[in-house]
C-alpha positions as CSV (number, residue, x, y, z in Angstrom):
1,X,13.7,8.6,25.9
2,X,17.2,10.1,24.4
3,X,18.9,9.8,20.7
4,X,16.3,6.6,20.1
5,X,17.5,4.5,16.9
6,X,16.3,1.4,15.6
7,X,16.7,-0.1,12.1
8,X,15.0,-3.1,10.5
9,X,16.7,-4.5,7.1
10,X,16.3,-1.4,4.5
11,X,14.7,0.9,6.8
12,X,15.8,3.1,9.8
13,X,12.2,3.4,11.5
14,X,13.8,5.7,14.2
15,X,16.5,8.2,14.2
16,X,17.5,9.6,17.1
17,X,14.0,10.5,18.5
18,X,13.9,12.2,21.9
19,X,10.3,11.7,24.0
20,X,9.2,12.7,27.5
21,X,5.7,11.5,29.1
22,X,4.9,13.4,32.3
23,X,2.8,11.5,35.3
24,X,-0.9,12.4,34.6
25,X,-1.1,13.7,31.5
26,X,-1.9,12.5,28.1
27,X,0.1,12.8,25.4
28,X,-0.6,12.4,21.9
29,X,2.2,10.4,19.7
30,X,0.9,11.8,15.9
31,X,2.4,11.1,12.6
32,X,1.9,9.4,8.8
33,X,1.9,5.7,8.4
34,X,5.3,4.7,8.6
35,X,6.4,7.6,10.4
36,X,7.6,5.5,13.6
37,X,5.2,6.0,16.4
38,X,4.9,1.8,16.8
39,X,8.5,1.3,16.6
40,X,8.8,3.7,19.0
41,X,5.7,2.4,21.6
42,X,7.2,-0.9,20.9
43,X,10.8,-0.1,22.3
44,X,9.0,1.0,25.3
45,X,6.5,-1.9,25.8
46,X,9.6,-4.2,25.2
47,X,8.7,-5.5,22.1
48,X,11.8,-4.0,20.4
49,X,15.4,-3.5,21.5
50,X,16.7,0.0,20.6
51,X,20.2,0.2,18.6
52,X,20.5,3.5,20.7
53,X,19.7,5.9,22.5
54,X,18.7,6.1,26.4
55,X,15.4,5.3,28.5
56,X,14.9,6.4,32.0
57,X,12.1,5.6,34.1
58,X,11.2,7.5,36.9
59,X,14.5,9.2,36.9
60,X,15.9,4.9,36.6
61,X,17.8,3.9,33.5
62,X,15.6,1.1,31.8
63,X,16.7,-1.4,28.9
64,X,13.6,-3.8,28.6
65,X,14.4,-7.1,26.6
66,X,10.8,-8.3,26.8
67,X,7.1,-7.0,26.9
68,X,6.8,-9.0,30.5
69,X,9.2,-6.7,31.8
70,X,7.4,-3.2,30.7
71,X,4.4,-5.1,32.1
72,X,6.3,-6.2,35.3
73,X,7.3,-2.0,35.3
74,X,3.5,-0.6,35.4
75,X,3.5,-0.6,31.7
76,X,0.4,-1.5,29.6
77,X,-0.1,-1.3,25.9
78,X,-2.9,-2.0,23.5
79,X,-2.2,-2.2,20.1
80,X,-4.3,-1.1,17.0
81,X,-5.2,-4.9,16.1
82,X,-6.9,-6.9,18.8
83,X,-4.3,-9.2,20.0
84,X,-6.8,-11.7,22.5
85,X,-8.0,-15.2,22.0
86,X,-11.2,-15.6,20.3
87,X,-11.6,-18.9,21.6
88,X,-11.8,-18.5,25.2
89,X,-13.8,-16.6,27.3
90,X,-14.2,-12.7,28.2
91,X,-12.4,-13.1,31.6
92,X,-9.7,-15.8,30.6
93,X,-8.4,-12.7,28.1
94,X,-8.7,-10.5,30.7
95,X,-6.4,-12.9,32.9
96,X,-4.5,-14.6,30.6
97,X,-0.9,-15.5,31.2
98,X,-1.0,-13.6,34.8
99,X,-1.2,-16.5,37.3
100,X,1.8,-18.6,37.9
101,X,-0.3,-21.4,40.0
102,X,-1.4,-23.7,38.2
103,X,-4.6,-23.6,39.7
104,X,-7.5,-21.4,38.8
105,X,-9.9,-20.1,41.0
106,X,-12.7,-19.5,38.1
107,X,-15.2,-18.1,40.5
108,X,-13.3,-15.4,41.6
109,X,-11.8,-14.7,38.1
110,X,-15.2,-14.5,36.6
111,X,-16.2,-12.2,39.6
112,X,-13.5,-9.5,39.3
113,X,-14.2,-9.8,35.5
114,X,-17.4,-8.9,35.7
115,X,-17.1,-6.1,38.5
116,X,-14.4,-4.8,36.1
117,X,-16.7,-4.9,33.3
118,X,-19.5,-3.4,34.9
119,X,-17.2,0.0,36.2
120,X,-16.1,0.4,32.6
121,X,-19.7,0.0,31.3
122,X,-18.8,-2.8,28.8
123,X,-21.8,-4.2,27.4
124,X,-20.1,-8.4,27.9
125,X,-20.2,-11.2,30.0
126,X,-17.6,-12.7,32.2
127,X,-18.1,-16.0,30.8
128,X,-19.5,-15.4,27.2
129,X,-16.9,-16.4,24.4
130,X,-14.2,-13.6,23.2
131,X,-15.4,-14.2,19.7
132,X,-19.2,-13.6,20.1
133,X,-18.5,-9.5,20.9
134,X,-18.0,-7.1,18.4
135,X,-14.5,-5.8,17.4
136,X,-15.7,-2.4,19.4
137,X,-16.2,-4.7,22.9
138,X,-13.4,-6.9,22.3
139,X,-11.2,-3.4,22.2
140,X,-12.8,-2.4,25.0
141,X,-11.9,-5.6,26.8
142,X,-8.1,-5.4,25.4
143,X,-8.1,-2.2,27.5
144,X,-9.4,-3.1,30.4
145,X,-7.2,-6.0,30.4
146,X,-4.1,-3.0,30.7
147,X,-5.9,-1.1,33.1
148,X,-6.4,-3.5,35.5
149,X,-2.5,-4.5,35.8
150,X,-1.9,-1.3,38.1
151,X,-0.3,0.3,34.9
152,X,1.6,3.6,35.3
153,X,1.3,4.4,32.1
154,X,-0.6,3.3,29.5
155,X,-0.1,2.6,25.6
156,X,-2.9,3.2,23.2
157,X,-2.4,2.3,19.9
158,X,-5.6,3.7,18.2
159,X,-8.0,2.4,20.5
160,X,-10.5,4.3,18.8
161,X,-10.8,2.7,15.3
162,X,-13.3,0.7,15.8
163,X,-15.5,2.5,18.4
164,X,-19.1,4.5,17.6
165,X,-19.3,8.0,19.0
166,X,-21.3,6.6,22.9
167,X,-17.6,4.0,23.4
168,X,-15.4,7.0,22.4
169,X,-17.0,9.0,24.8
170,X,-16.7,5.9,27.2
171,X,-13.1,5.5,26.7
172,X,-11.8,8.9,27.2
173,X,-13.9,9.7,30.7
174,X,-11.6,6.6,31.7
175,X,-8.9,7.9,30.2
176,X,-9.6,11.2,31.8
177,X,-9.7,8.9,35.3
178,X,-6.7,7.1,34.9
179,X,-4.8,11.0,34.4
180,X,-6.5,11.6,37.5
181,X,-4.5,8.9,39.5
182,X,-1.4,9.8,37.9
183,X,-1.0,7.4,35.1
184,X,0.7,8.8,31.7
185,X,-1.0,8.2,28.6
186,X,0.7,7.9,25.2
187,X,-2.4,7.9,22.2
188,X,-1.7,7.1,19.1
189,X,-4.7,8.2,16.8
190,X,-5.1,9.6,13.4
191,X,-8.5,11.3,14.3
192,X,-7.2,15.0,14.9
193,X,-10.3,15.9,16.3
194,X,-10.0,13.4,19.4
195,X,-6.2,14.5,19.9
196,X,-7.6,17.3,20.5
197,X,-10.3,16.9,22.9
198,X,-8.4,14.6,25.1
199,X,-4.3,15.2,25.3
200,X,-2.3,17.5,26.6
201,X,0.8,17.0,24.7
202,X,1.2,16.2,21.4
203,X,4.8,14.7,19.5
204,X,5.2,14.7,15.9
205,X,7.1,12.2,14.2
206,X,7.7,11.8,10.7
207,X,9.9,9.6,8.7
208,X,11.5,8.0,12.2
209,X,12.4,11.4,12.7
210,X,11.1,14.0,15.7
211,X,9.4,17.0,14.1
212,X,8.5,18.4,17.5
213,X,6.7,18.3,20.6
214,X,4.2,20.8,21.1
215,X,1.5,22.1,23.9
216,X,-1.8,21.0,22.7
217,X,-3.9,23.9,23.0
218,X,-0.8,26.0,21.2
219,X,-1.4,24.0,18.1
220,X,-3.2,24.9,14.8
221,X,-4.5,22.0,13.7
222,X,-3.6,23.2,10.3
223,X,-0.2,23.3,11.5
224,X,-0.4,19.8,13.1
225,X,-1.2,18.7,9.6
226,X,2.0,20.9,8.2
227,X,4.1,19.4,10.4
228,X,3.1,16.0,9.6
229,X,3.5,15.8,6.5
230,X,6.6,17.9,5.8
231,X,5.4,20.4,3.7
232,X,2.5,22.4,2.8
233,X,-0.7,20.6,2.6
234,X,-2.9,20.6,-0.5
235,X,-6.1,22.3,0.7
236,X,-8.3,19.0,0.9
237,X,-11.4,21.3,-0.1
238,X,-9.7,21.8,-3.9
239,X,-10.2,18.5,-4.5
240,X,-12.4,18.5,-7.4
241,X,-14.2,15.3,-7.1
242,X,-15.9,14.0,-10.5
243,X,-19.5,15.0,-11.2
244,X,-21.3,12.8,-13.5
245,X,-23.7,14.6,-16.4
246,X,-26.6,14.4,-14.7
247,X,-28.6,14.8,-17.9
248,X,-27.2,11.4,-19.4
249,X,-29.5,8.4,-19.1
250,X,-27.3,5.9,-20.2
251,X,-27.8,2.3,-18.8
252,X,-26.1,1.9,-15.4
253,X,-22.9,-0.1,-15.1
254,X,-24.1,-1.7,-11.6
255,X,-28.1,-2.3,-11.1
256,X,-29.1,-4.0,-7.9
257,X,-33.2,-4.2,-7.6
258,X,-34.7,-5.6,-4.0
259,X,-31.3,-7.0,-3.2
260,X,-30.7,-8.6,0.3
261,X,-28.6,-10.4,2.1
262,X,-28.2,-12.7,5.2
263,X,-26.4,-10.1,7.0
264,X,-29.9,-8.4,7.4
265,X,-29.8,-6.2,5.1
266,X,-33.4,-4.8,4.1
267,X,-34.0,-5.2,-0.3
268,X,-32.8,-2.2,-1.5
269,X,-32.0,-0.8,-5.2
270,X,-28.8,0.3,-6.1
271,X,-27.5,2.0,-9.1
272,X,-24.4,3.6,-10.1
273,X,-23.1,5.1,-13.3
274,X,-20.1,4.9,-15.6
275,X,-17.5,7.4,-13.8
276,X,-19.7,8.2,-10.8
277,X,-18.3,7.9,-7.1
278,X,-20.7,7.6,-5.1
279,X,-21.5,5.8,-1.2
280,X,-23.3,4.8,1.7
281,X,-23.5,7.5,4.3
282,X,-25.0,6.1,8.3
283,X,-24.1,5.4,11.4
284,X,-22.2,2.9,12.6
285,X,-24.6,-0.4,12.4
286,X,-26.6,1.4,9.8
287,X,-25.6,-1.3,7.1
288,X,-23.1,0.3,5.3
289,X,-20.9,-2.6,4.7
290,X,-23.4,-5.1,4.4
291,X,-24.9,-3.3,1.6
292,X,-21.6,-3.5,-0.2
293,X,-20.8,-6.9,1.4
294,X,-24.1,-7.8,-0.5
295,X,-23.3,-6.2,-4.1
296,X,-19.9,-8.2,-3.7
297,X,-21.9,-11.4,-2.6
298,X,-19.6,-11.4,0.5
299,X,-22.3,-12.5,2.6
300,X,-25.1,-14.6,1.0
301,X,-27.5,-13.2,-1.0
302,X,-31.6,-13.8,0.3
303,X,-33.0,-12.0,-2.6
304,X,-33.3,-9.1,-5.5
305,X,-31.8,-9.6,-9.1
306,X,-28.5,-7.7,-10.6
307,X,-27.9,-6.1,-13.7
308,X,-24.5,-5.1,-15.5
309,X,-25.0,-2.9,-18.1
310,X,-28.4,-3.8,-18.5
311,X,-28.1,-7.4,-18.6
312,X,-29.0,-9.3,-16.1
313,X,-26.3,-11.5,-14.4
314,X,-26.3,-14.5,-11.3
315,X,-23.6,-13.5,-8.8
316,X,-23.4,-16.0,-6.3
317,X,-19.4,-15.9,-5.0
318,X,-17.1,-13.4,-5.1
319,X,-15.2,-15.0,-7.3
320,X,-18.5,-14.6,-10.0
321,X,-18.3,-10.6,-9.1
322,X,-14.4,-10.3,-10.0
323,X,-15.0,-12.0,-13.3
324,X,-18.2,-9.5,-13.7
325,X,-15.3,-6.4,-13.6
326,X,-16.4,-5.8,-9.7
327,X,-13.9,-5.1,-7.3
328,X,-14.4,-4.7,-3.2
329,X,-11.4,-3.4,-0.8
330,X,-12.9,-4.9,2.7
331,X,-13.9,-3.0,5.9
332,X,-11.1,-5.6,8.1
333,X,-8.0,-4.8,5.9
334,X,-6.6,-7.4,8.8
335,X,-9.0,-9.8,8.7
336,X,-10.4,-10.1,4.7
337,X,-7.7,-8.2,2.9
338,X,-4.2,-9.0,3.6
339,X,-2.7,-12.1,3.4
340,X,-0.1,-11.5,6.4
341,X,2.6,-14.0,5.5
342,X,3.0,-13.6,1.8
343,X,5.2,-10.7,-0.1
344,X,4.2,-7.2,-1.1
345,X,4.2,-8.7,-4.9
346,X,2.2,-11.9,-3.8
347,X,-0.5,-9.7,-2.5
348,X,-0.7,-7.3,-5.1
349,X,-1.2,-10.3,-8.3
350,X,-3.3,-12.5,-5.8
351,X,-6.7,-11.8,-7.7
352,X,-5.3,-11.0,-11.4
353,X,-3.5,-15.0,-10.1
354,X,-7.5,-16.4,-9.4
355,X,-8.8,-14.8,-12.7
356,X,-6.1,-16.4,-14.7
357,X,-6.0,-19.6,-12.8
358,X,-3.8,-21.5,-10.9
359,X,-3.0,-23.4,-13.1
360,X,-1.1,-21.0,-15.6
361,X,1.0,-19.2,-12.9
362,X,2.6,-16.0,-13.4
363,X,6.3,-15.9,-14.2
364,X,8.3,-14.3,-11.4
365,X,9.3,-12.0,-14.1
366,X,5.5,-11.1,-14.4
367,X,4.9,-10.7,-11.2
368,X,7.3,-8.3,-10.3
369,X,6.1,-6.1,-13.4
370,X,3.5,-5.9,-12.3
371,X,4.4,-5.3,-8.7
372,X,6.8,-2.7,-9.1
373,X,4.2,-0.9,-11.7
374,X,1.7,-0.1,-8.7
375,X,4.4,-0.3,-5.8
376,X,5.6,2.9,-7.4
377,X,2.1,4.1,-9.2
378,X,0.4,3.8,-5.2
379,X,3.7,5.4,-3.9
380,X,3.8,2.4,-2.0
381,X,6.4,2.3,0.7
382,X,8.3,-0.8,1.4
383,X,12.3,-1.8,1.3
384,X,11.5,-4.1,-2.0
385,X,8.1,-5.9,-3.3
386,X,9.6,-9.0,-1.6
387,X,9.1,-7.6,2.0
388,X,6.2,-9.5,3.8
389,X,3.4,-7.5,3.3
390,X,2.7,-7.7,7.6
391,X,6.1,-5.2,7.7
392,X,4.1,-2.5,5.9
393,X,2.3,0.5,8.3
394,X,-1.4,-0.1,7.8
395,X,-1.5,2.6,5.3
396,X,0.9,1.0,2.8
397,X,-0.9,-2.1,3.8
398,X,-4.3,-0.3,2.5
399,X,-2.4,0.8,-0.6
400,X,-1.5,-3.1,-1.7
401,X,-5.0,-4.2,-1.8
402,X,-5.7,-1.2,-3.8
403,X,-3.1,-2.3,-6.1
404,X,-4.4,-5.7,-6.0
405,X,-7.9,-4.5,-7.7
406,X,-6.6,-1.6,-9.8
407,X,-4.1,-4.8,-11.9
408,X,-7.4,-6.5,-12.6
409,X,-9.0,-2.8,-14.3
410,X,-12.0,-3.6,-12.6
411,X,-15.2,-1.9,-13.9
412,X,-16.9,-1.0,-10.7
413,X,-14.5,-0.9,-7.3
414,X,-16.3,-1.0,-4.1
415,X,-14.0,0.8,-1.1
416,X,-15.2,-0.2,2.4
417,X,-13.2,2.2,5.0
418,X,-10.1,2.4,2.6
419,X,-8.9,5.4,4.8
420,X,-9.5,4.1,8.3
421,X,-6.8,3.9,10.4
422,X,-4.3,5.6,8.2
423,X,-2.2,8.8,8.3
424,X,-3.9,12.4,6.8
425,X,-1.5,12.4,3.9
426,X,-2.4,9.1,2.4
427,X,-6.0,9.7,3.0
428,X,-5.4,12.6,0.9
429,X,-3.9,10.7,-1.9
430,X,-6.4,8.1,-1.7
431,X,-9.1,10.3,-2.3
432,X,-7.4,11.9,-5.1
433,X,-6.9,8.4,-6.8
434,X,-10.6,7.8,-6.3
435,X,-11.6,10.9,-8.4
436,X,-8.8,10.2,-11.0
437,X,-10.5,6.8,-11.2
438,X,-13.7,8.2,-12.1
439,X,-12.4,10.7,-15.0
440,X,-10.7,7.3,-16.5
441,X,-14.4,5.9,-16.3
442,X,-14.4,3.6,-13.6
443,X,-17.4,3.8,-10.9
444,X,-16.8,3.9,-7.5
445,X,-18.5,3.3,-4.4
446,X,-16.6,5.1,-1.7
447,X,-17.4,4.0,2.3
448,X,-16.1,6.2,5.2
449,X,-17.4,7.0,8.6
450,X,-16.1,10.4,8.3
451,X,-18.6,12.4,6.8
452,X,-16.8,15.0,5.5
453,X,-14.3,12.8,3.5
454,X,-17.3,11.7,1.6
455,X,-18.8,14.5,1.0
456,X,-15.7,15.7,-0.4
457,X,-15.4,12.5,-2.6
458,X,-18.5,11.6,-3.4
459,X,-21.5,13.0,-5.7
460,X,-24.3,11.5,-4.5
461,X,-24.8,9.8,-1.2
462,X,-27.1,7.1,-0.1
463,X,-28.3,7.7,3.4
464,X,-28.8,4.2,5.7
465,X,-30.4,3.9,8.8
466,X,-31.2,0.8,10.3
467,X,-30.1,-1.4,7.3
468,X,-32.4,0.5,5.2
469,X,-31.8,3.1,2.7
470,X,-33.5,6.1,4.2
471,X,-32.8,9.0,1.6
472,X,-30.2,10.4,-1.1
473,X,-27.7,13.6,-1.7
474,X,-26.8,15.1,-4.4
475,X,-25.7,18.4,-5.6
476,X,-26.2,21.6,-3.2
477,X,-27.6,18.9,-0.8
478,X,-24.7,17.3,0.1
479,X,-23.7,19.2,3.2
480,X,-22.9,17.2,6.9
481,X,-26.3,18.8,8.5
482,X,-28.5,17.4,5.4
483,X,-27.0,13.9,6.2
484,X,-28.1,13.8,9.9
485,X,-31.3,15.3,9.2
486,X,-32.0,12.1,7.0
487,X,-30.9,10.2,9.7
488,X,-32.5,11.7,12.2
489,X,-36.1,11.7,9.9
490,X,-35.1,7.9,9.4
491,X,-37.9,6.8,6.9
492,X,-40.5,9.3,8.0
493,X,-39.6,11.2,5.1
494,X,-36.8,9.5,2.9
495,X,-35.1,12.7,0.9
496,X,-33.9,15.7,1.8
497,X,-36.5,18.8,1.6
């Protein structure tokens, strides 16, 4: 790719950009949110026409109008959100859309589905329904579905995000395979760490413009991070999260006692205190989010009483927690957190909208007040708070729901993942919100997979295993080895010597 360009209304997301992908290597396409590497992927899969600019495949000039034609080329892509049917089966996703005849041989379909699935180890059935896997299998399945068009090279769009550490590991030993043959891979991930275990080759883009391309094993990562975010980092370790007085026995601002839920989660108590960040630490399945999907009453509640400031208080909906001053960013900011259709602004009032009823609808005058306040407080990035929200990079998208709890000044804000998926500079200014929440007062419960973000944010950390609360850090103990000793103890001995 040559002198790339491509401009949407308000926004040049490429300018210029020059890329090479090699046979048999894998190359790592890095960058913040909104920095251009799925405009780019997407002018190569088809998706989007370039204004200009060149592309030559093998040595051929190329100008793909379509995604059929990429696929038609030996080009497969998988983007960061699951795009299958939930309604049909594991193999009809798999073959979807690449018979002409209008007959179906289903036996044989199901057959090569299955021998597929078995070679890739993917715990699924042929003939099971899409919907009954987990979002890890069904990105599994989205992959194998590229591999097994004979692709030349193939597009991963952060494959990763929703993986555990065994279908990482799964992912790149096929990945490693398909470099073998003498397909090129281009990885889009924002985990630095697997960039760097698995390319060769990594391209820095940043505001639709080429930083530089780079040998992998030449790179500092703290020059990776440099690079991507134009200038120097803040050295994430100064953040100086907010420790509580530990010496104040004040009455807690959340109190969950023998709380569970019908998600399976085991009764646990809960607390947390006025200007305290704290979180659930685990592995993935260890009931992280179901703990706070619980305190929110996203899933229904099996047992256990709540307090608020001492009181006690029935929280059956949601909509009883937000009037309680309880606010809960979700895990699927796809799924449970964006409303894909509406505006920036829509999203941003939609809850302060529910708790002041729909009946006494904001002005548009209101609502772009109040839009523009947190569009520029969130250093949101969009063309104008009109822009459907959908048009955002997931980042920005993450920053919106933020802004939709922050309008309501919510006493207690749950975060669920509120950094997954999302480039290392907004990370970095997410966390720094999160403690500058928690010197204004407000408590936080901060959820990450990464276990150093939270022990950078947090100041005490609630250790699950197996939908249980296992143990809790605090202080001097909160170090990354202390959390998988907990772990690995389970609840053989439930804190931390």
């Amino acid at each position: 790719m040559r002198g790339i360009s491509k401009s949407f209304p308000g926004v040049k997301a490429l300018d210029s950009v020059d890329f090479t992908l090699r046979p048999g290597e894998i190359h790592a396409l890095m960058g913040e949110n909104g920095a251009g590497k799925s405009t780019l992927i997407k002018v190569i899969a088809g998706v989007y026409e370039k204004d200009s600019g060149s592309i030559t495949l093998e040595g051929k000039p190329i100008h793909f109008k379509a995604p059929e034609e990429a696929q038609n080329n030996g080009i497969g892509t998988v983007y960061q959100e699951i795009m299958l049917c939930p309604n049909l089966t594991v193999a009809e996703n798999m073959y979807i859309g690449r018979s002409h005849s209008l007959l179906v041989n289903w036996k044989q379909m199901n057959e090569q589905a299955e021998r597929l699935l078995a070679s890739l180890n993917i715990p699924a059935r042929a003939t099971q329904e899409l919907s009954s896997c987990s979002l890890a299998v069904q990105q599994m399945i989205a992959i194998a579905r590229a591999v097994d068009m004979d692709c030349n090279i193939l597009i991963l769009d952060e494959p990763t995000s929703s993986l555990d550490e065994d279908e990482v590991h799964t992912l790149f030993a096929l990945m490693r395979e398909l470099k073998e043959r003498g397909v090129g891979i281009i990885f889009i991930t924002h985990f630095l760490e697997q960039a760097y275990e698995i390319s060769d080759r990594i391209t820095v883009l940043r505001n639709g413009k080429l930083v530089g391309e780079y040998e992998t094993i030449a790179l500092l990562q703290i020059e990776l991070i440099s690079k991507m975010l134009g200038n120097e980092l803040d050295d994430i370790t100064s953040l100086k999260k907010h420790e509580p007085d530990v010496s104040d026995v004040s009455i807690p601002v959340f109190e969950a006692i023998g709380l569970s839920s019908s998600a399976g989660v085991r009764p646990f108590d809960f607390t947390i205190q006025k200007g305290e960040v704290n979180g659930f630490a685990g592995l993935l399945g260890s009931g992280r989010s179901e703990s706070a999907r619980a305190i929110f009453t996203a899933d229904r509640v099996t047992g256990g009483e709540v307090r608020m400031k001492g009181k006690r208080v029935k929280i059956k909906t949601p909509l009883h927690a937000i009037t309680q001053g309880i606010g809960y960013l979700p895990e699927d900011r796809k799924g449970d957190g964006i409303i894909e259709d509406l505006s920036v602004r829509d999203n941003i009032i939609l809850t302060l909208q529910v708790l002041n009823g729909f009946f006494k609808p904001f002005s548009l005058k209101q609502a772009q007040e109040f839009a523009e306040e947190y569009i520029e407080r969130l250093n949101i990035k969009t063309p104008t708070a009109d822009t459907p929200i959908k048009s955002l990079s997931g980042g920005n998208q993450q920053k919106v729901i933020l802004a939709r709890w922050l309008l309501t000044h919510p006493e207690y804000l749950i975060l669920d993942e509120p950094t997954r998926g999302i480039d290392v500079g907004t990370k970095v200014e997410i966390q720094k919100l999160v403690i500058a929440l928690a010197h204004e007062g407000m408590s936080v419960t901060f959820i990450s997979s990464e276990i150093d973000e939270m022990l950078r944010t947090c100041s005490r950390l609630i250790v699950m295993k197996d939908r249980e609360i296992v143990g809790e850090l605090r202080g001097s103990q909160l170090t990354e080895s202390a959390v998988m000793n907990v772990i690995a103890k389970g609840g053989k001995n439930r804190w931390a010597d």
